[in-house]
N, C-alpha and C positions, 0 to 999 in steps of 0.2 A: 881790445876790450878785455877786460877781467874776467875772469872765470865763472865767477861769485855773482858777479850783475849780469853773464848771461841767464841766467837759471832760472829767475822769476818769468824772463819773455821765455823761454822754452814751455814751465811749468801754465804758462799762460795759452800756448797755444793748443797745447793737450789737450786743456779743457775744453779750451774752444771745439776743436774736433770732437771730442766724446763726446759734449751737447748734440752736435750736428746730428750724429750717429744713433744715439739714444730717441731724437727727439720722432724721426717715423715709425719708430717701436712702441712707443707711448702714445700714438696718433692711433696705432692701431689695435692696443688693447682698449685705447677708451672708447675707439666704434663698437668693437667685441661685446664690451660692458653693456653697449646700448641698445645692440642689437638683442642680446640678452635680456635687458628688463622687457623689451618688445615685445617678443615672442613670451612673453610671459605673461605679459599683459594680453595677449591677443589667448592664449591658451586661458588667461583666468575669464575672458569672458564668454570661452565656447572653450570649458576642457571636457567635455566628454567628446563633440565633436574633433577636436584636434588630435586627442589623445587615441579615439578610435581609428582615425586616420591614418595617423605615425602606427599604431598595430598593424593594420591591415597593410600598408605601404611594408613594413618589417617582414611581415609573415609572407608575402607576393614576393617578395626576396628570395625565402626564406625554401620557398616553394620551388623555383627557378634552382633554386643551390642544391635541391632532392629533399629538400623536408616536403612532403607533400604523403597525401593518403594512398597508401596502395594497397592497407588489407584490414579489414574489421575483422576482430576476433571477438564471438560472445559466449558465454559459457552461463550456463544457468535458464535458457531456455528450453523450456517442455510446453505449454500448452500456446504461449505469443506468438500472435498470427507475425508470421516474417515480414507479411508489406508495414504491418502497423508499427512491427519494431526501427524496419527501414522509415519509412515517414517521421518518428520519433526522434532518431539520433538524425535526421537533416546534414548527412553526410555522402558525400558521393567521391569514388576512386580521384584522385589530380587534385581532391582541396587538399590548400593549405592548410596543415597538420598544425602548425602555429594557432591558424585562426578558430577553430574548433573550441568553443564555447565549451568545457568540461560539465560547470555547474548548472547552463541552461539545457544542455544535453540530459544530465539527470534527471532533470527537475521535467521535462516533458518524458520523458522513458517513466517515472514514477508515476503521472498521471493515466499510464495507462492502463483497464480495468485487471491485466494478470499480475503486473507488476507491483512486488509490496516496495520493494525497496533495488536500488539502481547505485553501479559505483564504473564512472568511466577514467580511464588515464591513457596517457599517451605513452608508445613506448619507439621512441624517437629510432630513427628515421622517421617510419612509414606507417607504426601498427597504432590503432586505437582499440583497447582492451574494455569490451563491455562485459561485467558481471552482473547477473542476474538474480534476483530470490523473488521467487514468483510465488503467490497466493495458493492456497490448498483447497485442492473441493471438499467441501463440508456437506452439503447438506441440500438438498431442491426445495425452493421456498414456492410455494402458490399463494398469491397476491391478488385479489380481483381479477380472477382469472387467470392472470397471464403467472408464466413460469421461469425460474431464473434460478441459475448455482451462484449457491454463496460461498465464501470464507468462514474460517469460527468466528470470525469480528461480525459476520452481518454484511459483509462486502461482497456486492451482487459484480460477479466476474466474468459470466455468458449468460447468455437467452438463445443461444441459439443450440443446433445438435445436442440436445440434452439426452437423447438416447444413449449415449454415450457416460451417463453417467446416474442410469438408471440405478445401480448397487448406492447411490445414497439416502439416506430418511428422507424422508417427506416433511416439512412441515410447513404452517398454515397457517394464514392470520396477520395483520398486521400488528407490526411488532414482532413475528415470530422470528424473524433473521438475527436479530440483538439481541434475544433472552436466550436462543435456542440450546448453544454450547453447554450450560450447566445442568440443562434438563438430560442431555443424549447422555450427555456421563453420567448422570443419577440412573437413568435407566439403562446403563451400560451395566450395572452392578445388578439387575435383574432380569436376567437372561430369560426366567419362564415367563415374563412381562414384554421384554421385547421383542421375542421372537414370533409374538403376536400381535405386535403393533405397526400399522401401516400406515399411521402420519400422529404426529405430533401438532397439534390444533391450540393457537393461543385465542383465548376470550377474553375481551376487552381489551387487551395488551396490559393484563393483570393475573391467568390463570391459568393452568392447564388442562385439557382433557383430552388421554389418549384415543384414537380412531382405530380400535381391532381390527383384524382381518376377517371378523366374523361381522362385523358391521356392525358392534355392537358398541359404544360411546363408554367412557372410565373417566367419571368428573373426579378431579381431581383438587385438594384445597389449596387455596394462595398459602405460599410458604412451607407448607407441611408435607408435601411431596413425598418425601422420604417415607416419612410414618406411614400414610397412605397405602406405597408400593408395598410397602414390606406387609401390611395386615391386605392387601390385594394378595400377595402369592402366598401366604397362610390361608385364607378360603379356596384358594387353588388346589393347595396340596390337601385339603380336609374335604372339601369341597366338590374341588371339579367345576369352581365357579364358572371359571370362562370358557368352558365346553358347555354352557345351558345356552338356551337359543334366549338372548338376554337383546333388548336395545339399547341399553342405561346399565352402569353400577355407579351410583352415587357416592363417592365419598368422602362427601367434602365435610359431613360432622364426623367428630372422634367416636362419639358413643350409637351411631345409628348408621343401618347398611337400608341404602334403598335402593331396590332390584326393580326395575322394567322391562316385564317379557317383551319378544318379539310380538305384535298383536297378533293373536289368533292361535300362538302355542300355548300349552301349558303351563301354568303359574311354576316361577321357579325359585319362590322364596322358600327354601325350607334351609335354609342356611338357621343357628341354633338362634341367631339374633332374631330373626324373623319368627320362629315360632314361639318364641317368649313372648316376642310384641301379640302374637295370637293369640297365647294363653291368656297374657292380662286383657286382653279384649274379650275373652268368652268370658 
């Protein structure tokens, strides 16, 4: 036979095989494909559960392989009780380091009352790095009784061992927690006023009036605070106001001082305002 007319049945039988060959490799990517839309389908109709799963299956690995927990490091705590912080981050030594929730570990470490703000990260192998910024005593608020440390925001932080932190103002009233910070710094600029004030009292949750050490009440006007102190330690310095055995200085009008003795001491209006109001009265 010719050379020329074997070549077609050669060329023929080539194909024939390469089909043969080809054709369980195309059998088997097209299960691949189906298996694929499957699990895609079974994932779009439970993906959070599937997807949880495949995590946790990953991280159980992952853990097995030495990712796992073997040391908390936290920096930034001074006054967070350790079991509260422990219960918080919901971490114990041999978890999966993988499986550790960063952002709900935050998010419950922020909810708790010393913690203002919370930052956790992994530092693979083993370590989990909690940093802390933890709330400031400000201030002991008294409430219907009962006694509690705030923050400058108003953010009540203990109720409890408050002895401990007896060095801060006193203040009083509700409402006093939220207003309080602008008032401590106004009278932080009057030293001869604060260092005779032993609480800070809001009325109505609209006004102030200091509580002395002498027992003696410093009404003070919505808003005008400022002016107030400063014409209070002017009668001070002229005066000797708040060394008089007083119960009351009123002064919540600009143009008028109203003095209330202690009952049963002696009248102690003789301040220049006071005896004017006397002259025009005789």
């Amino acid at each position: 036979m010719p050379r020329d007319a074997a070549r077609p049945s050669a060329l023929r039988l080539w194909l024939r095989r390469r089909r043969a060959m080809l054709r369980p490799a195309l059998f088997g990517l097209g299960a691949l494909a189906l298996f694929g839309a499957a699990a895609l389908g079974v994932a779009a109709l439970d993906p959070a559960g599937r997807l949880r799963a495949l995590a946790e299956d990953a991280a159980h690995l992952a853990a097995r392989a030495g990712l796992a927990v073997d040391e908390v490091v936290v920096e930034g705590r001074g006054n967070t009780p350790l079991d509260l912080l422990r219960a918080a981050l919901g971490v114990e030594r041999g978890d999966p380091i993988l499986a550790v929730s960063l952002a709900a570990a935050r998010e419950r470490l922020e909810a708790l009352p010393w913690v203002e703000s919370a930052h956790v990260e992994r530092r693979l192998p083993g370590t989990l790095l909690v940093r802390l910024t933890e709330r400031r005593p400000f201030a002991i608020w008294q409430n219907d009784g009962q006694f509690s440390v705030v923050d400058r925001a108003g953010v009540v932080i203990a109720t409890d061992r408050l002895d401990a932190y007896g060095n801060l103002p006193l203040i009083v009233g509700a409402g006093a927690a939220r207003h309080a910070a602008p008032m401590l710094d106004l009278l932080a600029t009057f030293p001869a006023v604060r260092e005779r004030t032993l609480a800070l009292v809001r009325v109505a949750d609209r006004r102030w009036n200091l509580r002395l050490a002498s027992g003696a009440d410093v009404l003070l006007p919505e808003g005008h605070e400022a002016a107030a102190l400063a014409r209070l330690v002017e009668l001070q310095r002229s005066h000797a106001l708040l060394d008089r055995p007083l119960a009351a200085v009123d002064l919540r009008l600009p143009d008028r001082l109203v003095l209330r003795p202690v009952p049963g001491a002696e009248p102690a209006a003789t301040t220049p305002a006071a005896r004017d109001r006397g002259s025009r009265r005789g």
